[in-house]
N, C-alpha and C positions, 0 to 999 in steps of 0.2 A: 779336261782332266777327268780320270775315270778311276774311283776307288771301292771297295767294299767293306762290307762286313757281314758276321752272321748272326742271326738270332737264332732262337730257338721257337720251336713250334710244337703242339701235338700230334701235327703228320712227320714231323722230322728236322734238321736243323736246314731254314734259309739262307741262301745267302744275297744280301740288299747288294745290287748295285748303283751305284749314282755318276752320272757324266755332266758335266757340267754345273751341277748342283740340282740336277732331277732326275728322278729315280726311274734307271734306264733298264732295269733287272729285278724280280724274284724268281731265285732260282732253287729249288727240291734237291736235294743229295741225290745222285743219281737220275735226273732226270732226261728224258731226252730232247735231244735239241740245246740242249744246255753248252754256253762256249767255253771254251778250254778257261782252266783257273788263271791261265798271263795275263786274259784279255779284262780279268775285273781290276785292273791294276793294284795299288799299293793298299794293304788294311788300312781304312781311316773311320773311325764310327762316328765321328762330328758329325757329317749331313742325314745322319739316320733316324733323328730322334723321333721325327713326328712318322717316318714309316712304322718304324718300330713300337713306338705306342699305339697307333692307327692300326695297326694289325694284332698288337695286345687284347685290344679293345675286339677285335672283329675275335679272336679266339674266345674271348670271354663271355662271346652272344651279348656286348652290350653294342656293337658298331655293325651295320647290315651296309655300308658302303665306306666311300675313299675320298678322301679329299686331300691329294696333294699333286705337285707340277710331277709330270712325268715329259722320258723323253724316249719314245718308241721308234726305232727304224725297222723299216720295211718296206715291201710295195705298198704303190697306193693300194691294191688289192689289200693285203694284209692287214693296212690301217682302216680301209672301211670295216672290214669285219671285225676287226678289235672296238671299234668305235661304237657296234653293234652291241659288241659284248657287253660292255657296262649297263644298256640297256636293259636285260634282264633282269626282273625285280629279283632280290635276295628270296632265297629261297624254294625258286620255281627253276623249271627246265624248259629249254626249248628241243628241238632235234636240228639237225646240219641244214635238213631240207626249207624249215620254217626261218632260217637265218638268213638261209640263199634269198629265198621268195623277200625278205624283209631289204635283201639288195638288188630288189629288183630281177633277179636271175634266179629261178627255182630248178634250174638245170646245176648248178654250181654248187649240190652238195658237197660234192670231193676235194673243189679248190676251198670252202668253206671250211672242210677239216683239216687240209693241210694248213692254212693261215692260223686258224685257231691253236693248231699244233705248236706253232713259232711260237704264239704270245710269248713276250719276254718277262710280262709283269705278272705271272698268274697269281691267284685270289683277287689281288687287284681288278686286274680286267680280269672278270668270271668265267674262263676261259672253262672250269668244270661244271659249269651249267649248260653244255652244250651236251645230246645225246642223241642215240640213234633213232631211228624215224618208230622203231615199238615201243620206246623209253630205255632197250639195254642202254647199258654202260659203254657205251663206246668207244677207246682211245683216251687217253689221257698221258700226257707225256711225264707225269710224274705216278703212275701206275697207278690201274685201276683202283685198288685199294684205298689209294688215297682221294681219289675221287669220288670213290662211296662212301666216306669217313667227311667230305667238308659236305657232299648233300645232305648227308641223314645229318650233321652239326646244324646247316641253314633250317631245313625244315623241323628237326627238333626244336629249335629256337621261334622259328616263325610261325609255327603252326602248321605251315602247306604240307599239303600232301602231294609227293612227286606225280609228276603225269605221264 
């Protein structure tokens, strides 16, 4: 069973989805890659509460990670790189190419952007920690913008300085 709801954020209003009772969605107003509104099935905000605080917390610069069940489809491709993502410490950046190399494959920057592109759970898996091999800002399927808006939030908070 696959249901939603929306929060609200300082990059824009989210919306949580949950399938089966794990949170298989954050998804950005306008973002791309994002699936059609039928497929979050029925409004239900019961199963959201610990996302919804959990990401409270992570706006508020008191939470620098995640801890709840998720349920992400994809390829295996897809899921190693996402698997990848949580890896990155709050507040730091990698680029596509150090991601690849970290799958063993430093030839797979592009398939590494495209995977990254899908994440279905982004902030969760820190899918905007990822950047192009000079540090631009590259891609982000909930617009640049807002992808310079949660870096400078992490490293305001954490101290780091982007690389």
């Amino acid at each position: 069973m696959t249901v939603h709801t929306t929060v609200d954020s300082p990059i824009g209003l989210l919306t949580l989805v949950s399938t089966e009772g794990r949170l298989s969605g954050v998804y950005l107003h306008e973002q791309r890659h994002r699936p059609p509104e039928e497929r979050f099935g029925e409004r239900d905000a019961t199963p959201f509460a610990a996302a919804a605080a959990q990401l409270e917390e992570y706006f508020e610069g008191e939470r620098t990670d995640f801890d709840l069940p998720l349920s992400l489809r994809g390829t295996p491709f897809q899921r190693s790189v996402w698997d990848e993502l949580v890896k990155i410490p709050y507040g730091e950046t990698i680029s596509y190419g150090e991601l690849a190399a970290r799958l063993g494959n430093p030839s797979a920057a592009r398939a590494v952007g495209l995977a990254n592109g899908k994440n279905p759970v982004g902030i969760i898996v820190p899918c905007h920690r990822v950047v192009g091999s000079t540090g631009d800002l590259t891609g982000y399927g909930g617009g640049i913008e807002r992808k310079r808006h949660l870096l400078a939030f992490e490293r305001q908070v954490s101290g780091a300085a982007l690389r």
